[in-house]
C-alpha positions as CSV (number, residue, x, y, z in Angstrom):
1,X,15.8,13.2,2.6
2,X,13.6,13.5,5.5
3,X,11.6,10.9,7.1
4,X,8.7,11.5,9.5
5,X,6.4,8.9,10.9
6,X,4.7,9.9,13.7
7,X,1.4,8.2,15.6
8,X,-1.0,9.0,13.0
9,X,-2.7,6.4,10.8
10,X,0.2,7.4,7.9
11,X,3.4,8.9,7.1
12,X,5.2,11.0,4.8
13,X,8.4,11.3,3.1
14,X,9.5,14.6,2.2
15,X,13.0,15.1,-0.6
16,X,15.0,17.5,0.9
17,X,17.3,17.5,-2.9
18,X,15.1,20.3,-3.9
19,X,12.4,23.0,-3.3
20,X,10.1,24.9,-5.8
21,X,9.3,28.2,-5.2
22,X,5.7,29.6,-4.1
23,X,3.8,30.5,-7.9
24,X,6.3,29.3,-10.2
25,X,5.5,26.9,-12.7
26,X,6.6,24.0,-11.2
27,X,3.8,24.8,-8.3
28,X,1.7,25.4,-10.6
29,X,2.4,22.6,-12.4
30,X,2.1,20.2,-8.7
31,X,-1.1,21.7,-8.2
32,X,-2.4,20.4,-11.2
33,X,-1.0,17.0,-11.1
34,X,-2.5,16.7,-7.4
35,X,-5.8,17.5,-9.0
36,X,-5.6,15.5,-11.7
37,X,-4.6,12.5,-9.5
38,X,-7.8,13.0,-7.3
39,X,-9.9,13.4,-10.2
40,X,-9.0,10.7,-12.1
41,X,-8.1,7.6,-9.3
42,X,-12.0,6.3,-9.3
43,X,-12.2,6.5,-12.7
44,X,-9.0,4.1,-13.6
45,X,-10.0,1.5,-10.7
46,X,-7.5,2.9,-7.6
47,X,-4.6,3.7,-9.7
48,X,-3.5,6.5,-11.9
49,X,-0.5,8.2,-13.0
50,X,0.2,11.2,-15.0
51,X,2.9,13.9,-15.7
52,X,2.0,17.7,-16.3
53,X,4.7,20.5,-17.8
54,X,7.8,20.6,-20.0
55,X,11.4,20.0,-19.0
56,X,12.3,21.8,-16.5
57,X,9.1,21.9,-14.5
58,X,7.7,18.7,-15.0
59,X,5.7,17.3,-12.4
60,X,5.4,13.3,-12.4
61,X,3.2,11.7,-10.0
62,X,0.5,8.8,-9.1
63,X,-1.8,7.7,-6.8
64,X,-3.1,4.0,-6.0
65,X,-5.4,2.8,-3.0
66,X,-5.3,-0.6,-1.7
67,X,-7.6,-3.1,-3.2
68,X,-10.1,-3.5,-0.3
69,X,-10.8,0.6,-0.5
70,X,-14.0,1.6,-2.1
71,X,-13.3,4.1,-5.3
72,X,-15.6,6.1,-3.2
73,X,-13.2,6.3,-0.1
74,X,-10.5,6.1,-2.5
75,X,-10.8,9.4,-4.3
76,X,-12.0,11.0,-0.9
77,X,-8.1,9.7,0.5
78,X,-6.4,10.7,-2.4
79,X,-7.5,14.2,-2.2
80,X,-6.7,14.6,1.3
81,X,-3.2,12.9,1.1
82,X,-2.4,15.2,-1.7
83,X,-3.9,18.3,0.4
84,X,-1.6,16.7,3.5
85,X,1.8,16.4,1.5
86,X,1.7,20.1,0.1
87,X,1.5,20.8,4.1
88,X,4.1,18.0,5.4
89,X,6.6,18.9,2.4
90,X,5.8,22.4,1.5
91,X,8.1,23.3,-1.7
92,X,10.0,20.4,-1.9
93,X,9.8,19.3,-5.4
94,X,9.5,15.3,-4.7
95,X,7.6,13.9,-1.6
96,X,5.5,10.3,-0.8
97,X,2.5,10.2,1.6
98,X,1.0,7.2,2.8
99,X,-2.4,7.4,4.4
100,X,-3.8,4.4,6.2
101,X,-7.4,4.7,6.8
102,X,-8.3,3.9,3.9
103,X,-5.4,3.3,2.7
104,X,-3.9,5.6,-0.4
105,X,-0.4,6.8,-1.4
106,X,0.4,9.7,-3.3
107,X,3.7,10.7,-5.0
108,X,5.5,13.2,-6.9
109,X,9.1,14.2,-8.1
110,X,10.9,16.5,-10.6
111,X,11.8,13.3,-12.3
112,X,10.3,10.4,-13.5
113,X,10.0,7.5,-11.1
114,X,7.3,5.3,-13.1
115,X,8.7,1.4,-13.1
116,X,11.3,2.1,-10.3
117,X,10.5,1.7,-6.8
């Protein structure tokens, strides 16, 4: 697992376990979950989680902002942290970005990680 935190206003943590490649249906599959996650965090009050594909190219992922963030400046985060994470973990199959003005995180994974920290 790599860590990187540098002195920007978030950080990120790529999963080195595995990549995906470029057009498969996993990334296809990631692509949609990022936009489902931006499109769907104001509507569901800051927090939203989903899964996309079949076994083995399932996508799991969610999004939450902190309480004090507008929905407006919430769904504006989320969809640049889940732009930002593609870049700061390209193909890696499970990564975490936290993005602190406002404040949002974004995460995905191969596997499901919903009600385990």
């Amino acid at each position: 697992m790599l860590i990187s935190i540098g002195l920007s206003s978030g950080y990120e943590i790529c999963d080195t376990t595995g990549n995906f490649t470029a057009n498969s249906t996993y990334a296809r599959n990631l692509n949609l979950l990022l936009s489902s996650l931006s499109s769907n965090i104001t509507v569901n009050g800051g927090f939203y989680n989903t899964s996309i594909g079949q076994d083995p190219n399932k996508v799991y992922g969610h999004a939450l902002c902190r309480a004090d963030v507008t929905l407006e400046d919430c769904g504006r985060c989320v969809d640049s942290t889940s732009q930002e994470v593609m870049t700061a973990c390209p193909r890696q199959k499970a990564a975490f970005m936290w993005d602190g003005t406002p404040a949002c995180l974004v995460r995905y994974a191969e596997r499901s990680f919903f009600g385990k920290l």
